[in-house]
Every structure is written in structure tokens, then in C-alpha cells.
N, C-alpha and C positions, 0 to 999 in steps of 0.2 A: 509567503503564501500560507494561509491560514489551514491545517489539516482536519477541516472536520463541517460535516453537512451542518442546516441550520439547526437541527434537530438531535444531532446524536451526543450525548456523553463520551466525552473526553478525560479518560484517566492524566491527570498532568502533574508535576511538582514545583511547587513555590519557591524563586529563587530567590526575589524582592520583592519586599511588602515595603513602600513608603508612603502609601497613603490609599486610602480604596478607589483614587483614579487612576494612580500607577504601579500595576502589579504586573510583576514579568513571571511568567510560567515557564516552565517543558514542557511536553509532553513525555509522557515513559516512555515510549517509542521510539524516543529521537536519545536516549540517556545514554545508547550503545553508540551511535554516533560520536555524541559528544565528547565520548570520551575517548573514541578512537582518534579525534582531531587533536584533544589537550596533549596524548602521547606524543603526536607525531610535534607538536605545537615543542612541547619539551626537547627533545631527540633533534629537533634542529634549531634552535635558538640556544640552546648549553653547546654547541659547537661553533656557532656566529662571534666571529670577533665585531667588538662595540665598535662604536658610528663615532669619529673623532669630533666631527661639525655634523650634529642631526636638529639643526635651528629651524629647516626645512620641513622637520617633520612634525611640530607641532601648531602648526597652523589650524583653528579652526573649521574642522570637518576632515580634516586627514585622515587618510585607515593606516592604522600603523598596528605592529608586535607592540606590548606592553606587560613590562614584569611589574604584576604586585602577589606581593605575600608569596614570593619564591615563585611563582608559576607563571607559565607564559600565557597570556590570550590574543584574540584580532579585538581591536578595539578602534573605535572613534575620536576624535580629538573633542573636548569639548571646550576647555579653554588653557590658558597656559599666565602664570603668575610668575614675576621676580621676588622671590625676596629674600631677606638678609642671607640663608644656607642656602641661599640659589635658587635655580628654577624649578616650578613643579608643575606638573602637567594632569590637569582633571579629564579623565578619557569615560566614555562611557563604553563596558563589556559589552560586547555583540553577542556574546553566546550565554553571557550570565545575567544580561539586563539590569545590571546593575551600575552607578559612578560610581569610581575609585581614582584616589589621586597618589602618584608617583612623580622620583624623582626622573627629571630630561635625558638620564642617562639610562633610564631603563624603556626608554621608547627604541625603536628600531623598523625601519621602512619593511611592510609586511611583503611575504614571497611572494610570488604569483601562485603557487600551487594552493595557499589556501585564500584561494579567493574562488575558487570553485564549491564548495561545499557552501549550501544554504548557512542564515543564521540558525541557533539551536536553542531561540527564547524567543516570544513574542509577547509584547506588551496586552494587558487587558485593563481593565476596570470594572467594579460592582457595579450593575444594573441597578440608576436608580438613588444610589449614593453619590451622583457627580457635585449636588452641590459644595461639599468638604471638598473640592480641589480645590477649590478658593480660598481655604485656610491653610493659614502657614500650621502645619503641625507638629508638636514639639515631637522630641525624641522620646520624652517617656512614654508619650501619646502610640506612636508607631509601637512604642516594643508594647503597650497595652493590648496595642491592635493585633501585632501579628500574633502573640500569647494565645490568641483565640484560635487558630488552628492548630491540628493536631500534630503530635510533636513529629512527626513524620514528614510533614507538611507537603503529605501524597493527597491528592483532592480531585475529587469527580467537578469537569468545567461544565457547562452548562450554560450553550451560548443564547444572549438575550437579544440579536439584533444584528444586523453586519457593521462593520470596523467604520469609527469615525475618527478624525484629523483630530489629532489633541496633542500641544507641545511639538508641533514639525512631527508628529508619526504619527500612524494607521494603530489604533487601542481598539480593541474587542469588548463591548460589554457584555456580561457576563455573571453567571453565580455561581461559587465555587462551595460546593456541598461533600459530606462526607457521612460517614457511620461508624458507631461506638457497639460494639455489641458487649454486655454484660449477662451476666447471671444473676438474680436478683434473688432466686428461690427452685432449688433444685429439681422440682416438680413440675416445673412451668417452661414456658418456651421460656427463650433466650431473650434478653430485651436488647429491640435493634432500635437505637433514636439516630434519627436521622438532622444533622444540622447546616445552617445555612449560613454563609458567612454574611449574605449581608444581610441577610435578620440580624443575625446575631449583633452586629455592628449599628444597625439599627435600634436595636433595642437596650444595647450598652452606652448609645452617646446620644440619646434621647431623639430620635427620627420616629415616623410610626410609618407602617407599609404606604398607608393611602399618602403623606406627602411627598415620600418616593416618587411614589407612581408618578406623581403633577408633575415631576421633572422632567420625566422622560420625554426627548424628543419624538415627536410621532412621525418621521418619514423615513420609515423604512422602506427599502428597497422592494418592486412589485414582486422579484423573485422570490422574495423570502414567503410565510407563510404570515398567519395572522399571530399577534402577540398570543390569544388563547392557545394554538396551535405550537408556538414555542414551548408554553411551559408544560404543554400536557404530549406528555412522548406516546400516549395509547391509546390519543382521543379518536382515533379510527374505531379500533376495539368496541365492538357493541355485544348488548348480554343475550345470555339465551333466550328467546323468543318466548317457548313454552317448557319450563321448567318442572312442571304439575308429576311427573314421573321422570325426573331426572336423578341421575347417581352418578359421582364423580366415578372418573375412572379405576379400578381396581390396580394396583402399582405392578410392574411388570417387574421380575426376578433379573439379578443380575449377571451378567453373559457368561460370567468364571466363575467358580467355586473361592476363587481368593480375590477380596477385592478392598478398596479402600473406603470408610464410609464415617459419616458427622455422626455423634451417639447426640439424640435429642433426648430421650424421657425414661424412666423407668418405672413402671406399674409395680401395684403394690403385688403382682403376683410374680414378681422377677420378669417382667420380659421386657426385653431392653429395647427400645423403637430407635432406629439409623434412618438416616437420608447417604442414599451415595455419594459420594466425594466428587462422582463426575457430572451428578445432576446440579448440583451448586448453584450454576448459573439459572440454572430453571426458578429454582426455588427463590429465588434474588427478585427475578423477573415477575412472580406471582403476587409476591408482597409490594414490588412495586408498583405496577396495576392498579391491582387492590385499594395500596393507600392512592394513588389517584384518582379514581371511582367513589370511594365514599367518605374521605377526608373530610369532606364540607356537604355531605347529605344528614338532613333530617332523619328522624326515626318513623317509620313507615306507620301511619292512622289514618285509615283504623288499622289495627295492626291483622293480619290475618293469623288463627289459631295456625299454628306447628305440629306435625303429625310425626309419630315417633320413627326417625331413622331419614328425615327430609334433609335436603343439602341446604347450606346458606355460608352467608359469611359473617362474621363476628370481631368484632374489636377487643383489643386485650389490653390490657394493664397502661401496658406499652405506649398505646393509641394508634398501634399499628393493627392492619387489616388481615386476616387469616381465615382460608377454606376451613368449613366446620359440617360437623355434622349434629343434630341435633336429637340426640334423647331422652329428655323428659321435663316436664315440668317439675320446679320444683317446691312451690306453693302454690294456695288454693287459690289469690288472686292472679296466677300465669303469668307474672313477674320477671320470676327467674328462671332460670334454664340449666340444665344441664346438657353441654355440647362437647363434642371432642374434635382436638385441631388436626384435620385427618393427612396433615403433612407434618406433624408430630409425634399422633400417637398418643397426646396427654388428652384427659377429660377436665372441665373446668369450669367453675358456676360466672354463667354470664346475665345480664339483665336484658328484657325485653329491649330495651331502647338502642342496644349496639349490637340487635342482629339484623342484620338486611337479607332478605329470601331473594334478591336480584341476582341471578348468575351469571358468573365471568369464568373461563380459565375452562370451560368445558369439555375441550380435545387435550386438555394436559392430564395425563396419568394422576393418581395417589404419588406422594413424593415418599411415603415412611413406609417401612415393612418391619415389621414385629419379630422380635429373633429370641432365642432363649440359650444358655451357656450349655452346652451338651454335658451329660453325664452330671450335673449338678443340683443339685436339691437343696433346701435349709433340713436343721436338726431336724426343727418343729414342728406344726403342724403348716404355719407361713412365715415368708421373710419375716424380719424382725427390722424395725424401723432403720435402727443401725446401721444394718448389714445393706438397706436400699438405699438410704444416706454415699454409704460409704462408695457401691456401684452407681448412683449418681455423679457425683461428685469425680470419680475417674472415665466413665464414659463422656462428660459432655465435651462437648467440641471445645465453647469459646473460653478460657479462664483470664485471670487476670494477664499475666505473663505473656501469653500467645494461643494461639489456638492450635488445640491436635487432634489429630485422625488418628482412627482407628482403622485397625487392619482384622479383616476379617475372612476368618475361613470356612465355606459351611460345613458342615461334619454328616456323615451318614449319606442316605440317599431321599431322605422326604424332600419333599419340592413345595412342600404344603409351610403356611403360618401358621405359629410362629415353626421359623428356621431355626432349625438345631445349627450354634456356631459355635466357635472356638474365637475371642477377641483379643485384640493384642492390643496392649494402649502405650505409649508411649514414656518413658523414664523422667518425669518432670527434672528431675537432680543430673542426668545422665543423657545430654544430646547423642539419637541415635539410638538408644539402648531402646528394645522395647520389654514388655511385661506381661505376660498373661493374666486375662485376669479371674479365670478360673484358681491359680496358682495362690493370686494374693488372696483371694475370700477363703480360699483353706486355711491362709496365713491367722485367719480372726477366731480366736479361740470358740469354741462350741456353738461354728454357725452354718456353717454347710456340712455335707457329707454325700454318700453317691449311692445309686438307686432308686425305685420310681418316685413318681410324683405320690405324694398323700391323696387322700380323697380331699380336704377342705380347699387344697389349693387349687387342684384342677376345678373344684367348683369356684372359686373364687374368680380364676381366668376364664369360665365361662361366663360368667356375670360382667364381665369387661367385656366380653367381643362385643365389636360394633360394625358387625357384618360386611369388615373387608375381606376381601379374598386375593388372591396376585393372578397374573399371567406372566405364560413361560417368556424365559428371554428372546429377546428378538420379534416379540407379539407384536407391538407397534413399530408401524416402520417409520411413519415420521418420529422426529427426535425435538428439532429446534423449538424453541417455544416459541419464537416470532410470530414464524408459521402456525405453531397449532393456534395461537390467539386470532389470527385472522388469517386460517390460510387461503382465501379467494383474492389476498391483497398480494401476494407473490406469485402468480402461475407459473414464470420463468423458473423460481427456485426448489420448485414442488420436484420437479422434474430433475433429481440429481445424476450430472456428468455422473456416468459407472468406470466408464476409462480413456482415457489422453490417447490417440491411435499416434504407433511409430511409425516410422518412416517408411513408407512404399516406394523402395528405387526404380524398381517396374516402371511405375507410377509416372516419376521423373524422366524416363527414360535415360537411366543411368545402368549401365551393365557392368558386368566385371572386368577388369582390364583396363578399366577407364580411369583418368586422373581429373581430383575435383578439388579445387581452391580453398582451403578451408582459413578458419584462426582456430585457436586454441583455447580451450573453456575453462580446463580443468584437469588433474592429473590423478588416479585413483591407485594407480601402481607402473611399476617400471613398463610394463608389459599394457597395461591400458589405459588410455586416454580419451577424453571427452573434447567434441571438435565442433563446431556450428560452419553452416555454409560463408563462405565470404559474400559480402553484401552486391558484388555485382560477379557475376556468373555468365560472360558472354556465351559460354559454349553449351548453358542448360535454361531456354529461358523460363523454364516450369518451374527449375527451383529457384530461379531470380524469383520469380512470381509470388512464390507460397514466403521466401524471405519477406519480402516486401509486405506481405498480408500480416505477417507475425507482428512486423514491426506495426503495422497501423492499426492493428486488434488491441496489441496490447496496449499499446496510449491511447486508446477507448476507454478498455478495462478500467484505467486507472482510478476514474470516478465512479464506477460503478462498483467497486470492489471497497470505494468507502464507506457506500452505502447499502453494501450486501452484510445480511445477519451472518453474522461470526459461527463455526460452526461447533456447536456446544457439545456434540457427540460424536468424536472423531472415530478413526475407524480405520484397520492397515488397509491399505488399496484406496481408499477414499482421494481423488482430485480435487485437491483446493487453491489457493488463492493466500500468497503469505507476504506478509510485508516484510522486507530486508531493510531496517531502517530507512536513513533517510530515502532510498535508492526506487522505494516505489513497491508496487506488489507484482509478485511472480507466481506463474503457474508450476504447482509441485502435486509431487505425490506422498501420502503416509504411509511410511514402514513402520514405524510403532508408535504402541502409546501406553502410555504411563499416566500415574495418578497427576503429577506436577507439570509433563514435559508430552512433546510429539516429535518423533524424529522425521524428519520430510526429506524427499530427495527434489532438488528443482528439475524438472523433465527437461528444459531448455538448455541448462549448464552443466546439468551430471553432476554437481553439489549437492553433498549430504550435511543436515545440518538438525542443533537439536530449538524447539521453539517452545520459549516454557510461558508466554505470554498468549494464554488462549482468544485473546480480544486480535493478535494479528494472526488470527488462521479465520478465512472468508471464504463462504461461497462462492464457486467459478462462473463467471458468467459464461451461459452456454454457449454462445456461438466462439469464445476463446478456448473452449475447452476441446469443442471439437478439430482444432488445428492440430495437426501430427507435432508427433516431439520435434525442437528445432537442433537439440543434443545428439552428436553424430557419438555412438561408443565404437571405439576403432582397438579392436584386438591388434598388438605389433606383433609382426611376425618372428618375435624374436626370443632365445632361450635363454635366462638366467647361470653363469658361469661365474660368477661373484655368491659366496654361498649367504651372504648378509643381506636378505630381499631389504630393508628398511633403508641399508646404505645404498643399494643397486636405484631404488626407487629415487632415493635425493640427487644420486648422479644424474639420473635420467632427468628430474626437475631441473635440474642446472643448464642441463645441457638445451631442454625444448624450452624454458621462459627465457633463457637469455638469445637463444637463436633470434637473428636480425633479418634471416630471411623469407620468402616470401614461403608461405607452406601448403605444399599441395595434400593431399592424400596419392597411393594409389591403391585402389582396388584388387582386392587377388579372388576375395571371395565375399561373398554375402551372407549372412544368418540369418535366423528369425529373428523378430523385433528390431530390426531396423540396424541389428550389430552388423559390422564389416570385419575384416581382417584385410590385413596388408600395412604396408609401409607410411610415414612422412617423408615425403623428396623433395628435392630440390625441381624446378618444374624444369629448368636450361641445361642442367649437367646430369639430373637424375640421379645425384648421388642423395644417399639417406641421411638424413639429418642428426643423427646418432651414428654417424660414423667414425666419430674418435671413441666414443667407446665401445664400440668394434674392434679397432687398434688396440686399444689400450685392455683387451681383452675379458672385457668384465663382462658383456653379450655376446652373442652369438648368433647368426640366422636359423630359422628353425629349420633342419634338414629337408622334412616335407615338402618345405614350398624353397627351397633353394634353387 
């Protein structure tokens, strides 16, 4: 089963490239699976003694184990050869999408236990390139071919159509795109070129778009949308109405005093323009828009005169599209322009013909805020090209090597632009290490020093402002960009779950004293465990009932949760929606969050986990949300008397996952939020299910309730 609506972008990694009809992807998603299986795939087949007579197992179409290049996979049979050194067996990888041929003796009849897990590759093909499957292509031809992707061979999928039969299997077509960001000139934005592999292949083996296009079969599926509607992800997206007195958002302040942020620009008067580190996805989402909106528009004639400080949008170097603002002309025939990319920070001479006054992105905030290094001045009267060079050059985010954030602190107590900060940039030489960079510009002989601004400069930075100003943190309450782009297109998601309601035993009519059926979830210390209802409950049928609703919401959810906007602005307490690999999405809670990472707890399992791929954390759909937790927290009633809690805790592991018998709870007492106290028993003899380490003296019953 294929994981992704017709429309959305699919981060995926290239595993084979043999021709642009037969390419097999992952997804990143599936990459922690995968390689949970190769463990398990090793760990039992280096213990398998070898198959004496496995003649049986290479028959055409068999699933069998297969060792190539030292490792083990689930593989295909594909065909099977004599000759002179024996038999070799050509198998096709299930999970690598690739042929590989071995010798007969490294085939072995596959367990049963992995044949549970999905495949973890699915085949596609470039949209549009099919006629080259009818050529046989050389090898040098392929390694030409695959050379075109990036050495990473991480790629945004980009589905063009639903799956067709090609060679006995279900192919996806497809275009698999990516982005290069470089620095081109330290003054200027970043340049992001965006490429496409089957242009690119198109244009390398002499194809041109429009005879693509004639290949493509035209019967797609009614479900799907129209081919326009494929390739334009924001064709909803309509621009502001009346624009005539419109002004981007002023950028809201960020919620901490220390936070992590992109350095984009540096003006000539020192002041160093950031994007936050957690807006990222915003700012990804605007340029993308953007260049979909005016890609292939004309230049507006007659053109309407520009009035000083008017919003628009502008094309840059690049041939990428960026929010601008616009002041001044700068010849007498009204030509050129002087604009600044007001989610940068930079000013920059653009021509009449690549500015468009149509507005898009209108509920999205300013992304750039204007900061200055506290307590730091130049000798002179202003920076000296040098000295800006050099703070360029260490603040910008993307360099050749990798890209780095900055860490920054604000200093003092203004709230006002530019922010008095303190930045810290990263050790290029020294992973890890970071660097102030007030510290290093002291380093540069006769170029800073400390105390006030000169007169020329603060004149110099008033002749830059371009009349942004911020609001406090927390000022806008929507976040997502999805939503601000079109928020009458989600009403469901406008409306964010606040909190997952616990368990009401009231409710159930479950009292104290009572014994209730449970299994086992999860274990967080010797003394507390995590417990779910058992699935049939004859003596409670309220909570048979809400089980049974859990289970039928959540395989609801499932598709709705692939196509709910990711939440780009997490938040501790926030209810969301997180994919556990292969295994589907589950309802959790956020307990922190970090620049890279979000620790979530799942409310149904009492699993704490950390999730550093912000694309699988999704808004909850609301009627999943409002279901009470299904995670029972049962305080034992019992006291630590092994003074090693870490050893006492794995006893207690040992003893409850390997327990065979049926487990009840019983009740002693109830808590706020749905916690219990009291025992696991046995339901027939009522003994406790840690009762050998009771014997064996290492707990104890808690006196209180003895």
C-alpha cells in the first residue's frame, strides 16, 4: 500500500535507479522499520544452521531468506541458473527493490515471523519518461542517470497519477525533486534552485516536456483530481482581494529569551537579520506558493505606478519568488526598483517586469527580525566592509559543507527592533563546539570596541528602516501555514484539541475494590505501570464500549491523519497525531521541545518517545481527540527494599512481560487523572503476580494499604 494522498509530498530515499521506469524508493518513514527488520533478519539467520537439499526453494516466485554482500533479506525468487561453479539464484529484494544474484546455498526458506511486516520499497517511475522502458540501457547509461541525483539520494516524491501494472507489479508514477541551497553573494538571499529529475533526464537524453506529456496515458482514476490539480499543491490558494492598503504582517518576537535561529543578511549598519529555526517550515512553504503562483506569469501592462512602502512580490537572481516590499524608484523611466525581501531583511535592485503587486501569504507573519550584537560598536564612524564580510560569512545558515544555526540570546530588557542579542555560531573545525561571535570580531585587529552607537551610524540605520515593527510572543495564535494560506479550507483543524480527557471510572461505573481485566502496555518503573482495558470486558459493558470505539476511531484516523497539515509549531501540552513507523499514527501528548526534536508521550500506551522528523507529528482529528486516554497508570502498591531502583525496575520487567497469565488489576484506590493504585492478580487464586519477588525479598507491600 502506497503511503501518501494524490497530492502530498513525500520525503523518500533512492534505493534503485535502473531505468526511469524502474525506480524503487523508501520512504524516510519507513528507514527505522527497516532497519529494525535487517537487525532482527541478521540475529536469526547467523544462528540458522544451512538447508542440506533447498532445490525446493528456488523455484520461481518463492519467498525465501537470501544472503548477499554478508547480509540477510526477504527476497523473491526470480530465476535460478546451472553452471560450471554451480547453481546461482537471481532473487529480487523486497525491502531493497532491487536484483541480486547468490549462490543456492545462501537461500533459506523464510520464518513465518517476517512475513508480517509490510515490504519497505515500492517501485515508481518518472511521469511521462515511460517511453525509455523499451530501451535496453547500458550501464554506463544508468550510472549517468542515477549521477543526476543528489549524493544523498534523499528526494521530495511527487505523485503524478495512481499505480499502473508494469512488469507483473503496481509502479507509481511520479517526479522526484529536490533542492540545492547555495550562497552566491553574501548580501543576498540564499539561492534555492529547485530540480526535477525528469526534466532533468529529459533534457540530458534529448526528450522535451511537451513529448513527454503525449505519452502519458490519460485514464486516471475518477478519485484522483485533475492532472492541473496534481502538480499545483496550492491551486486552492487565492490572492488578496483588495490589497490597495495592505501590509504584511509585522514578525511576532520569539517565546524565550534563548532560541535557535537561520542568520540570513547583514546591513551595512551591523544589524544582523534571523529567521527562527522553528519557523523553517513556514518560510519553505511561502517560496513554495510563490514560485507556483508566478512561475509562468507575465509582467503586469500596464504596469500600475508603486507607492513608497507598498507590499508585492519579486523574483530574484535565483528565479525564485519572495515577499518584498517596495521603496523607491530608482530611475527616471521607473524601471528599477528598490525593494527589500521582508523575510530576509536584505534591500535589492529589482526591474519592473519581476515585480507582481498580486498578494498571496497574507495571514502569514514577517518571517525576519532585525537584531544587533549587544555592547558592540565598530572603531569608526561605521562597519568597515571587512568586518560585514566577515559577520556575513559566519552568520549565514547554508555553506558549502552543511548548514548551521545559530543560537541566540536576547540581552537586556528592550522588546523593540533591532533586538539587543548575544549569537553563538557554530565551530566549522570543531563539531559541537560553539563560538561567540561578539568574541571573534574583537579577535579582528582595530575593528570593534564597546560603547554607544556614533551619530553616523544610527543615522545610517535609520535610513534602512523599512517600517517593520514586531508583536509580542504569543500575539498570533494560529501557527500553521497551511491554515493561515487558506484558513476557511480546514474548519475542523482551526479548532485545536487543548486536552485528551482521562479516564472517568465514575463514569464506567467502576468503583474501588473492583477487579478489572487488563493487558500490559508498558512499564515506566518497578512500582508503575501502564495497562489498557482487555478487549472484551463482560462485567463492564461501558468500558467494552468506549474500547471498542477507540479501536474504530483510530482506524478512521488513519487516513485522515495523512492528510492532516503537520504541526509546524509544537508546543508542551499540545495533542497530536504521530506516526510510529510502519505501525500507523497514534494519539500523544508533547512534553518538550527542542530546536531538532519533540518528546511525546503516547496517552493510549504510557510510551515516552523522542520524534526528530517534524513531517510525522499531525494534527489530531477531533472527534479521536476527544476519546479519554485508553492508558490505565496503575501505581503498585508496593515498596522498594533492593536499594538499586534501575535493577529492582528490570526485575519487575522480567517478571510482568514474561508472566503467561491472565492479568487482572485490583483496585484499592483511585486518583486524579485517571491514575489507580493497587495490585496485578491473578483473577482464580488472587495471588499477586510479583509474588516471587516478594519471596525473594527485594519488595515489599506498602504498609498503608496492607
Amino acid at each position: 500500500m502506497l503511503p501518501m494522498s494524490p497530492a502530498s509530498p513525500l520525503p523518500v530515499k533512492v534505493l534503485s535507479f535502473t531505468s526511469p521506469a524502474c525506480i524503487s524508493v523508501r520512504p524516510l518513514q519507513w528507514e527505522k522499520g527497516a532497519h529494525e527488520l535487517q537487525v532482527r533478519l541478521y540475529c536469526h539467520y547467523n544462528e540458522t544452521e544451512p538447508v542440506d537439499n533447498n532445490n525446493n526453494l528456488v523455484s520461481t516466485g518463492t519467498v525465501c531468506a537470501a544472503k548477499c554482500d554478508n547480509r540477510w533479506y526477504r527476497a523473491v525468487v526470480v530465476e535460478c541458473l546451472m553452471g560450471t561453479e554451480g547453481i546461482t539464484v537471481t532473487v529480487r529484494l523486497v525491502d531493497q527493490g532491487r536484483i541480486a544474484t547468490t549462490d543456492i546455498e545462501n537461500i533459506l526458506p523464510l520464518d513465518p515471523q517476517f512475513l508480517c511486516s509490510p515490504t519497505f520499497s515500492f517501485f515508481c517511475h518518472l511521469h511521462g519518461l515511460q517511453p525509455m522502458a523499451r530501451k535496453e540501457l547500458q550501464e554506463d547509461l544508468v550510472v549517468e542517470m542515477t549521477g543526476l541525483l543528489p549524493p544523498s539520494h534523499v528526494v521530495t516524491l511527487l505523485r503524478r497519477g495512481p499505480p499502473v501494472e508494469s512488469s507483473g507489479q503496481q509502479s507509481l508514477p511520479v517526479d522526484l525533486t529536490w533542492e540545492v541551497v547555495t550562497m552566491p553573494d553574501p548580501f543576498q538571499p540564499n539561492l534555492v534552485k529547485e530540480f526535477s529529475l525528469t526534466e532533468l533526464c529529459a533534457e540530458k537524453f534529448g526528450l522535451t516536456t511537451g513529448s513527454m506529456e503525449d505519452t502519458v496515458t490519460e485514464d486516471l482514476s475518477d478519485e484522483l483530481d485533475s492532472a492541473e490539480a496534481d502538480t499545483h499543491e496550492f491551486s486552492h490558494v487565492e490572492p488578496l482581494k483588495c490589497s490597495e492598503n495592505f501590509h504584511w504582517l509585522d514578525p511576532e518576537l520569539p517565546p524565550t529569551t534563548r532560541f535557535a535561529a537561520r542568520g540570513t543578511f547583514v546591513d551595512e549598519s551591523g544589524q544582523v537579520y534571523i529567521q527562527l529555526h522553528a519557523q523553517r517550515h513556514t518560510v519553505r512553504v511561502i517560496r513554495k506558493l510563490l514560485n507556483e503562483k508566478f512561475s509562468s506569469s507575465e509582467p503586469e501592462l500596464p504596469a500600475i505606478k508603486l507607492s513608497h512602502m507598498q507590499e508585492c512580490c519579486v523574483r530574484w537572481r535565483d528565479g525564485n519568488w519572495y515577499r518584498a516590499r517596495f521603496v523607491k524608484y530608482l530611475d527616471t523611466e521607473e524601471q528599477e526598483c528598490l525593494v527589500v525581501l521582508v523575510d530576509y531583511g536584505n534591500m535589492f535592485r529589482v526591474k519592473e517586469e519581476d515585480i507582481r503587486r498580486t498578494i498571496y501569504c497574507e495571514h502569514i507573519p514577517i518571517q525576519s527580525l532585525a537584531t544587533v550584537l549587544a555592547g558592540v560598536r565598530p572603531v569608526g564612524d561605521t562597519w568597515s566592509p571587512a568586518c560585514l564580510d566577515f559577520m556575513q560569512e559566519k552568520i549565514n545558515y547554508a555553506k558549502e559543507e552543511r548548514n548551521y544555526k545559530l543560537v541566540v540570546k536576547m540581552e537586556g530588557k528592550s522588546l523593540s527592533q533591532p533586538l539587543h542579542v548575544s549569537i553563538s555560531i557554530s565551530d566549522e573545525s570543531k563539531l559541537g563546539v560553539k563560538l561567540d561571535l561578539a568574541q571573534l570580531l574583537a579577535m579582528l585587529p582595530g575593528e570593534v570596541t564597546t560603547g554607544t552607537l556614533p551619530g553616523p551610524l544610527r543615522k545610517l540605520r535609520k535610513s534602512l528602516y523599512w517600517g517593520v515593527k514586531e508583536k509580542p510572543a504569543g500575539h498570533y495564535k494560529a501557527k500553521n501555514p497551511y491554515l493561515l494560506l487558506c484558513p476557511q479550507r480546514y474548519p475542523v483543524q482551526q479548532e485545536q484539541i487543548s486536552v485528551i480527557p482521562n479516564m472517568d471510572w465514575h463514569q464506567v461505573w467502576l468503583m474501588e475494590g473492583q477487579r478489572l481485566q487488563v493487558r500490559l502496555v508498558d512499564i515506566e518503573s518497578y512500582n508503575c505501570v501502564y495497562l489498557q482495558p482487555a478487549a472484551s470486558q463482560p462485567q463492564c459493558e461501558d468500558l467494552a464500549r468506549l474500547t471498542a470505539k477507540h479501536t474504530q476511531l483510530a482506524a478512521l484516523a488513519q487516513a485522515q491523519c495523512e492528510v492532516n497539515p503537520p504541526v509546524f509549531q509544537p508546543r508542551p501540552g499540545l495533542p497530536v497525531a504521530v506516526r510510529w513507523g510502519v505501525e500507523g499514527w497514534f494519539r500523544a501528548v508533547i512534553l518538550e521541545c527542542t530546536d531538532t526534536a519533540v518528546f511525546v508521550k503516547y496517552v493510549d500506551y504510557g510510551t515516552s518517545d523522542w520524534v526528530e522528523d517534524s513531517m510525522m507529528i499531525k494534527e489530531m482529528p477531533a472527534e479521536w481527540g476527544a476519546l479519554a486516554a485508553l492508558a490505565i497508570p496503575l501505581q503498585l502498591s508496593v515498596e522498594a527494599v533492593e536499594t538499586d531502583l534501575d535493577i529492582l525496575t528490570s526485575l519487575m520487567m522480567e517478571c510482568l512481560w514474561t508472566c503467561e497469565e491472565d492479568m487482572w488489576v485490583r483496585f484499592d484506590r483511585m486518583e486524579e487523572g485517571g491514575r489507580l493504585q493497587g495490585h496485578l492478580v491473578n483473577q482464580v487464586t488472587g495471588d499477586l503476580l510479583y509474588k516471587g519477588l516478594l519471596r525473594e525479598g527485594v519488595i515489599e507491600i506498602k504498609k498503608s494499604l496492607e
